[in-house]
Backbone as CSV, one residue per row, in Angstrom:
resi,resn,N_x,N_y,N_z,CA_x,CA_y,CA_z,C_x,C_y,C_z
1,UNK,0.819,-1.194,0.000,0.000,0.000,0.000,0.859,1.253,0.000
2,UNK,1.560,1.217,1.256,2.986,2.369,0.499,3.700,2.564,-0.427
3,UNK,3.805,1.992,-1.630,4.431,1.567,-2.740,3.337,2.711,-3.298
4,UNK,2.053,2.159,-3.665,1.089,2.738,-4.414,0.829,4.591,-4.354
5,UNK,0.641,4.205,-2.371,0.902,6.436,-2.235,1.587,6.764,-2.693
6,UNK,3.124,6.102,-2.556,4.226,7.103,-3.224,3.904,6.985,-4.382
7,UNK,3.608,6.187,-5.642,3.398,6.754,-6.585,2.338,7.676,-6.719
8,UNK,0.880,7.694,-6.491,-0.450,8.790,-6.528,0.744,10.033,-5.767
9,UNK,1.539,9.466,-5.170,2.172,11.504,-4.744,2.610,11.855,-5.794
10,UNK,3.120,10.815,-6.077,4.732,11.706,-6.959,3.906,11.861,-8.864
11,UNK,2.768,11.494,-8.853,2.024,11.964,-9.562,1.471,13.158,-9.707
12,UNK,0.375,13.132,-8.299,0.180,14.434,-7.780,0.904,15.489,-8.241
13,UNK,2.590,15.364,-7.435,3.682,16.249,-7.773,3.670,16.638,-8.935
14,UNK,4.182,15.672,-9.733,4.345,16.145,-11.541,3.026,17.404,-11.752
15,UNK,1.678,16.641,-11.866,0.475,17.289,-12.118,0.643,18.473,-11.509
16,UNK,0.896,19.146,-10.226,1.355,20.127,-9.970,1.975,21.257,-10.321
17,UNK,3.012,20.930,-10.780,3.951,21.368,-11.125,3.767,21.671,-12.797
18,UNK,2.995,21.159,-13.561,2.825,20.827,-15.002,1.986,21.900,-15.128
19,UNK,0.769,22.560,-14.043,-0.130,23.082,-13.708,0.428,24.283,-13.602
20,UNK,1.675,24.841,-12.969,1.773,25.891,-12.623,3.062,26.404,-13.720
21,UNK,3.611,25.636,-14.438,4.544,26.010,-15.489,3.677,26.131,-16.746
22,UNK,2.494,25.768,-17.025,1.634,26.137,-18.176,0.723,26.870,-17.466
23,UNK,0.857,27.493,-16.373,0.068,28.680,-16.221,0.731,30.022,-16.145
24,UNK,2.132,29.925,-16.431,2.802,30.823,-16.097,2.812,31.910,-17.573
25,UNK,2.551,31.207,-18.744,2.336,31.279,-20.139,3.632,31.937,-20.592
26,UNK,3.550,32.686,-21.901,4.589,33.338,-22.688,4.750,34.636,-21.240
27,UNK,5.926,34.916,-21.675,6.151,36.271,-20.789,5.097,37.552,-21.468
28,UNK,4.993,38.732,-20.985,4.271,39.886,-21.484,5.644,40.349,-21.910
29,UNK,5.583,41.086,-22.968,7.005,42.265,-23.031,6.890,43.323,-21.943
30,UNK,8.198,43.823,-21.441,8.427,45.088,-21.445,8.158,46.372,-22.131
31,UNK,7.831,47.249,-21.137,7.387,48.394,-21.791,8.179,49.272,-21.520
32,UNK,8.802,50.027,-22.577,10.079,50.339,-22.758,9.868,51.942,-22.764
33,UNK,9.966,53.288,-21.711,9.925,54.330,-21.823,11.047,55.350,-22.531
34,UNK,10.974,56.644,-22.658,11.905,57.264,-23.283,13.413,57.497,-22.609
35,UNK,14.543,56.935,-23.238,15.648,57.102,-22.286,15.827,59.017,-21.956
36,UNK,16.673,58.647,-20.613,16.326,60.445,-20.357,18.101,60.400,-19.403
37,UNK,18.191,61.704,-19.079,19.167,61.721,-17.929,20.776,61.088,-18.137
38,UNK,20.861,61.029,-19.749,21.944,60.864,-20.220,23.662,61.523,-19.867
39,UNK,23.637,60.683,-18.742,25.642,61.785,-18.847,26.661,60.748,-19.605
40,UNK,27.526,61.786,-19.690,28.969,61.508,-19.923,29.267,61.254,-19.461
41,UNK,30.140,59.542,-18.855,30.939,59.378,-17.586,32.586,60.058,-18.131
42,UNK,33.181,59.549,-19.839,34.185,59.613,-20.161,34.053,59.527,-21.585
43,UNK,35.381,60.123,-22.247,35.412,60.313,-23.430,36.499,59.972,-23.805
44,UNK,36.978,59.696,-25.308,37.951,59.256,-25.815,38.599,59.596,-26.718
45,UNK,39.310,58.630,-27.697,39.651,58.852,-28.772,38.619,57.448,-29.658
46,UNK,38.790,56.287,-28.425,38.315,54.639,-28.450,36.585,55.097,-28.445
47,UNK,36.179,56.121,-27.692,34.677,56.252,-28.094,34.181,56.869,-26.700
48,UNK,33.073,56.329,-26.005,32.424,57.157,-24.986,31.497,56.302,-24.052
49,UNK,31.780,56.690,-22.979,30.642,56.130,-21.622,29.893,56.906,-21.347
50,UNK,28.779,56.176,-21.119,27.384,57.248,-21.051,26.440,56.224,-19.706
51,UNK,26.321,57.125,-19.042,24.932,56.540,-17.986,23.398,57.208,-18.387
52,UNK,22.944,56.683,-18.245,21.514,57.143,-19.013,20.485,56.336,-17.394
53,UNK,19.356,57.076,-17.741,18.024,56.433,-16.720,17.319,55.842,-17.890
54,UNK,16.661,54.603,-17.867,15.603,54.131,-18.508,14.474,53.637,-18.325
55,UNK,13.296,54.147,-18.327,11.865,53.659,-17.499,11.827,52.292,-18.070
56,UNK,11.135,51.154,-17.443,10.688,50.256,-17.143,9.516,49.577,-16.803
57,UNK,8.477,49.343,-17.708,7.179,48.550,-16.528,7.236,47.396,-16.944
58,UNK,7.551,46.615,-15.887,7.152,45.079,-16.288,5.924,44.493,-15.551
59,UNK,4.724,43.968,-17.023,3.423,43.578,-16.261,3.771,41.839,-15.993
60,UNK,4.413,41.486,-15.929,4.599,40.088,-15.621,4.958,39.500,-14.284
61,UNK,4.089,38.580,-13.288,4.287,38.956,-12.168,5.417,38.445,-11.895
62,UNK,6.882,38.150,-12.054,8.009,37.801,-11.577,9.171,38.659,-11.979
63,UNK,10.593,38.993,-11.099,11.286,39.732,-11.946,11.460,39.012,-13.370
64,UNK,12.518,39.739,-14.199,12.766,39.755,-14.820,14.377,40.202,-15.231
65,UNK,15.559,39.897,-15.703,16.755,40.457,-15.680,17.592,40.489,-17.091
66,UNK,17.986,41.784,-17.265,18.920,42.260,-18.242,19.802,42.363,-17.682
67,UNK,20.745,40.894,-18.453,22.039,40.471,-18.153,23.400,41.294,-19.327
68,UNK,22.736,41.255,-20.499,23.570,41.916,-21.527,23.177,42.365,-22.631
69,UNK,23.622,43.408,-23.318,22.743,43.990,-24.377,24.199,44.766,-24.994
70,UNK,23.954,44.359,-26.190,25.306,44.662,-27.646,24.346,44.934,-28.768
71,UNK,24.888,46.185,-29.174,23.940,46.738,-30.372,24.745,47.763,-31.343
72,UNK,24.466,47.925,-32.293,25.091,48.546,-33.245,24.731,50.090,-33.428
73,UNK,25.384,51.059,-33.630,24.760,52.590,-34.061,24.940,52.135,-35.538
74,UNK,24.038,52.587,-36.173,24.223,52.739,-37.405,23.908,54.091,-37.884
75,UNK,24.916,54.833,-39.191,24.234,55.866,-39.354,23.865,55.651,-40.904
76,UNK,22.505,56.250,-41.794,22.505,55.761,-42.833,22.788,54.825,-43.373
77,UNK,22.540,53.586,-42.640,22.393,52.292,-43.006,24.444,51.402,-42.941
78,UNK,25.075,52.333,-41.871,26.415,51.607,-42.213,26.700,51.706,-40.752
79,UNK,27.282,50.531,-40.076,27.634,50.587,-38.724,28.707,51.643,-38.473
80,UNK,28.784,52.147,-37.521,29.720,53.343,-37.411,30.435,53.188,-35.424
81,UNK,29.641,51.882,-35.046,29.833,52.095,-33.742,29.437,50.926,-33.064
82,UNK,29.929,50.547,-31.954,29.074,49.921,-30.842,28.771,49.669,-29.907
83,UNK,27.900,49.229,-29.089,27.112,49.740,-27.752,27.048,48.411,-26.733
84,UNK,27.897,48.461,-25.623,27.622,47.029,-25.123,27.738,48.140,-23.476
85,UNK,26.561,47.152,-22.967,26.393,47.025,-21.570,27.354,47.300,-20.299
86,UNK,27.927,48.345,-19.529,28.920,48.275,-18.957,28.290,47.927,-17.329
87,UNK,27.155,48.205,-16.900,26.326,48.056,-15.577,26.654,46.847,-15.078
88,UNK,26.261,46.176,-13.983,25.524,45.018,-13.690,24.401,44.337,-13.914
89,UNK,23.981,43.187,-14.403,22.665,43.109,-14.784,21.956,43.811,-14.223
90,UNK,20.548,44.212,-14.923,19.533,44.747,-14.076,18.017,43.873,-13.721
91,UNK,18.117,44.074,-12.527,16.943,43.363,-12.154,15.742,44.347,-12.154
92,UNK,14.416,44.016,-13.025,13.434,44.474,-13.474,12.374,44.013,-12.378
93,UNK,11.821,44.387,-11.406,10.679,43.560,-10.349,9.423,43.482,-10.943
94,UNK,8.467,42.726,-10.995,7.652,41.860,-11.098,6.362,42.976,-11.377
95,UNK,5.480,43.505,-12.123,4.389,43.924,-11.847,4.989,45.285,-11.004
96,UNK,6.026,45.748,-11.880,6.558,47.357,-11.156,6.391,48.362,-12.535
97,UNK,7.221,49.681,-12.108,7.161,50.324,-12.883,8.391,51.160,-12.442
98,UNK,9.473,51.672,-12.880,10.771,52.061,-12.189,11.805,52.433,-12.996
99,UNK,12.828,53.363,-13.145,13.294,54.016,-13.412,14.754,53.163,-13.258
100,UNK,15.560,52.794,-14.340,16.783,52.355,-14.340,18.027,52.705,-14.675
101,UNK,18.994,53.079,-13.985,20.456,53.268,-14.339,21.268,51.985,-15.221
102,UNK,21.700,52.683,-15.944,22.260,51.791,-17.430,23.826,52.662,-17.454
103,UNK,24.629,52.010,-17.472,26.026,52.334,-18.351,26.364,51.228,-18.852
104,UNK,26.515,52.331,-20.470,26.954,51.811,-21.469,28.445,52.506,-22.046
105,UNK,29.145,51.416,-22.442,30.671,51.861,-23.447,30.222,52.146,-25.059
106,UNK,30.119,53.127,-25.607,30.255,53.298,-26.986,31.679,53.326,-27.888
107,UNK,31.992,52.369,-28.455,33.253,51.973,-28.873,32.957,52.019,-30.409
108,UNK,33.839,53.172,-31.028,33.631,53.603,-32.149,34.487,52.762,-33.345
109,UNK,34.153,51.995,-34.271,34.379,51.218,-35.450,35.885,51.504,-35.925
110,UNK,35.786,53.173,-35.781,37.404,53.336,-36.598,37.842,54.226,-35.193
111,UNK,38.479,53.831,-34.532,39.180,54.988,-33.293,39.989,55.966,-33.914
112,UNK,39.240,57.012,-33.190,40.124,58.542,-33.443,39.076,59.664,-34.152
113,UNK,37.685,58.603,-34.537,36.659,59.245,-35.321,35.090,59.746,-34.502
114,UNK,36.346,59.918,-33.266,35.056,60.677,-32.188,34.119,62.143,-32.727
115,UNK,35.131,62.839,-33.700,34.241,63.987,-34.060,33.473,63.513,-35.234
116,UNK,33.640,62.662,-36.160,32.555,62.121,-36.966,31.247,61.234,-36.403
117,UNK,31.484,61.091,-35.620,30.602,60.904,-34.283,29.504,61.922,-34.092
118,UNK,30.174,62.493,-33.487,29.227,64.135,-33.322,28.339,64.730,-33.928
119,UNK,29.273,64.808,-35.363,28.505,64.915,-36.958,27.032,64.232,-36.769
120,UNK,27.430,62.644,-36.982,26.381,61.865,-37.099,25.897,62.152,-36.192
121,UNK,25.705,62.603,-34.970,24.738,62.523,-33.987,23.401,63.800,-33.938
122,UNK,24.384,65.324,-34.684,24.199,66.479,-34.983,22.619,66.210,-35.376
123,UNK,22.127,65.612,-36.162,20.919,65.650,-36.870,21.059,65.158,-38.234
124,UNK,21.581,65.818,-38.842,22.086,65.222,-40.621,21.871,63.941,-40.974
125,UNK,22.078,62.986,-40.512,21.970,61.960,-40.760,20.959,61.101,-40.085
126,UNK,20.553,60.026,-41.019,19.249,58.880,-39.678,20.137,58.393,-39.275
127,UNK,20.134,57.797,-37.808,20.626,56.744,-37.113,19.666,56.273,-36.144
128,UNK,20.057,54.940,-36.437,19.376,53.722,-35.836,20.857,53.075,-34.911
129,UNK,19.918,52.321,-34.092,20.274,51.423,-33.136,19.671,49.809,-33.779
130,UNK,21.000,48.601,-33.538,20.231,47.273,-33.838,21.024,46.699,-33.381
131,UNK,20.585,45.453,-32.443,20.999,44.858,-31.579,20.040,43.719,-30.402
132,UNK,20.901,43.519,-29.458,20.408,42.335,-28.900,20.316,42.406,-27.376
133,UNK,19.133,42.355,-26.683,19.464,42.384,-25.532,19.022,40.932,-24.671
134,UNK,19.951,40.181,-23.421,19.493,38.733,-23.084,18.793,38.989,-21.836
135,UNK,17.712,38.613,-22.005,16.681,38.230,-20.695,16.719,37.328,-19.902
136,UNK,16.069,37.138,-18.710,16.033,36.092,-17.940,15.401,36.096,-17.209
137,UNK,14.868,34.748,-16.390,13.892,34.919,-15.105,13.959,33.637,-14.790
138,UNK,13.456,33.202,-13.855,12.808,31.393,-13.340,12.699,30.502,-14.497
139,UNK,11.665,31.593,-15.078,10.609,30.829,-15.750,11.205,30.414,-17.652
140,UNK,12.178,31.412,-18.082,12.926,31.636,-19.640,14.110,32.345,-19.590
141,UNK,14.585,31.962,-20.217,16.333,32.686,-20.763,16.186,33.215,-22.616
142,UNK,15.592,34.468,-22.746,15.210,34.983,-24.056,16.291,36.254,-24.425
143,UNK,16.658,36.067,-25.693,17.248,37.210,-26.211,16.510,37.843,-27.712
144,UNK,16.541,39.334,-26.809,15.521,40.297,-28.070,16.317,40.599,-29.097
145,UNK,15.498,41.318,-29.812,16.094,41.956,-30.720,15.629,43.088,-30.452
146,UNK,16.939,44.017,-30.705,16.097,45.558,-30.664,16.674,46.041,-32.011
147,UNK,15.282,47.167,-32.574,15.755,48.207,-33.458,14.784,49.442,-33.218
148,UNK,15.698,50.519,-33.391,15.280,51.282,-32.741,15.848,52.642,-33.495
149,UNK,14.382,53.689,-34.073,15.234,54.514,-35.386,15.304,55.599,-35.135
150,UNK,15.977,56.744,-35.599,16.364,57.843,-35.045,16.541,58.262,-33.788
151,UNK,17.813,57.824,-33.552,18.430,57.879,-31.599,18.666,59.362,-31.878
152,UNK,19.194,59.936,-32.963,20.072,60.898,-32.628,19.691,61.998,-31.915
153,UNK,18.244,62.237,-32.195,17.482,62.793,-30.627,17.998,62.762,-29.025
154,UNK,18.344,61.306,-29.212,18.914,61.015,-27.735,19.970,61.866,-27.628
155,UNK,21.142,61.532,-28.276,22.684,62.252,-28.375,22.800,63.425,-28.364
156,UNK,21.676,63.791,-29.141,22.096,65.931,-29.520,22.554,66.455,-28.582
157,UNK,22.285,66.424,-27.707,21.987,67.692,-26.518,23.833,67.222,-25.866
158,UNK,23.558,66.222,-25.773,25.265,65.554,-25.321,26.527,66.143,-26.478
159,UNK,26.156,65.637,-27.330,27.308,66.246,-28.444,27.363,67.681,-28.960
160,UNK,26.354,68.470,-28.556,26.257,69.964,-29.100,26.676,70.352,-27.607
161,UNK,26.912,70.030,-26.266,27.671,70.164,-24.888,28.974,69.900,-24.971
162,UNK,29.344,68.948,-25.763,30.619,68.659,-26.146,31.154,69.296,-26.770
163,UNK,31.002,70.303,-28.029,31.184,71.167,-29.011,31.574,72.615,-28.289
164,UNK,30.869,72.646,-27.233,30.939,74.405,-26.541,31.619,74.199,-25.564
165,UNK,32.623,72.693,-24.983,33.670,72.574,-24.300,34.645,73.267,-24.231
């Protein structure tokens, strides 16, 4: 007869458990606000560090974490740059809404071409962002894709500060 419970448990168990991992469903995305609060940590010849704030709501009730994110500037359709993660992952909480510190290294394609940089950032040109950022939680280990068009909005105000240095 003990033979038999332990199996109806360890049934039970499975069924359980089967129950609450197909109820957990696809994740919701992130809802991704306007980056703001952009500084300069450092500058180069190799390219530029930047801390930025980035809003956050995640409707999904568990965190969520951005472990790494590498992405390309492109200007007019030709990479000119690139953008990798310098922070610690960030942990995103569950059914929040919150404001995140991000540093990133911008490491420029040809070093020494920090003022063609500028240029491109000036307005003149489209630039896009494309790239990858890796997720995680309990429940999935997902990596996005991001694209994302006319940043240079973001930059202006940074590189026309840089100019009246």
């Amino acid at each position: 007869m003990k033979k038999q419970t332990g199996n109806y448990l360890y049934l039970l168990g499975f069924i359980a458990l089967a129950i609450f991992i197909s109820s957990c469903g696809s994740p919701k995305p992130l809802k991704i606000g306007d980056v703001h609060n952009i500084n300069v940590k450092s500058i180069g010849l190799t390219g530029i560090e930047l801390e930025a704030v980035v809003p956050v709501q995640n409707t999904n009730g568990y965190n969520i974490t951005a472990n790494e994110a590498e992405m390309d500037i492109l200007a007019d359709n030709r990479v000119v740059a690139h953008i990798s993660q310098t922070s610690p992952p960030i942990v995103i909480k569950g059914n929040s809404s919150a404001d995140h510190p991000v540093s990133v290294k911008i490491s420029l394609l040809h070093p020494g071409e920090i003022l063609s940089l500028s240029n491109i950032f000036s307005g003149k040109s489209a630039v896009n962002i494309d790239g990858t950022i890796k997720l995680s939680s309990f429940v999935f280990n997902k990596t996005v894709a991001v694209h994302q068009t006319n940043v240079q909005e973001y930059f202006k105000p940074i590189f026309e500060g840089i100019r009246l240095n």
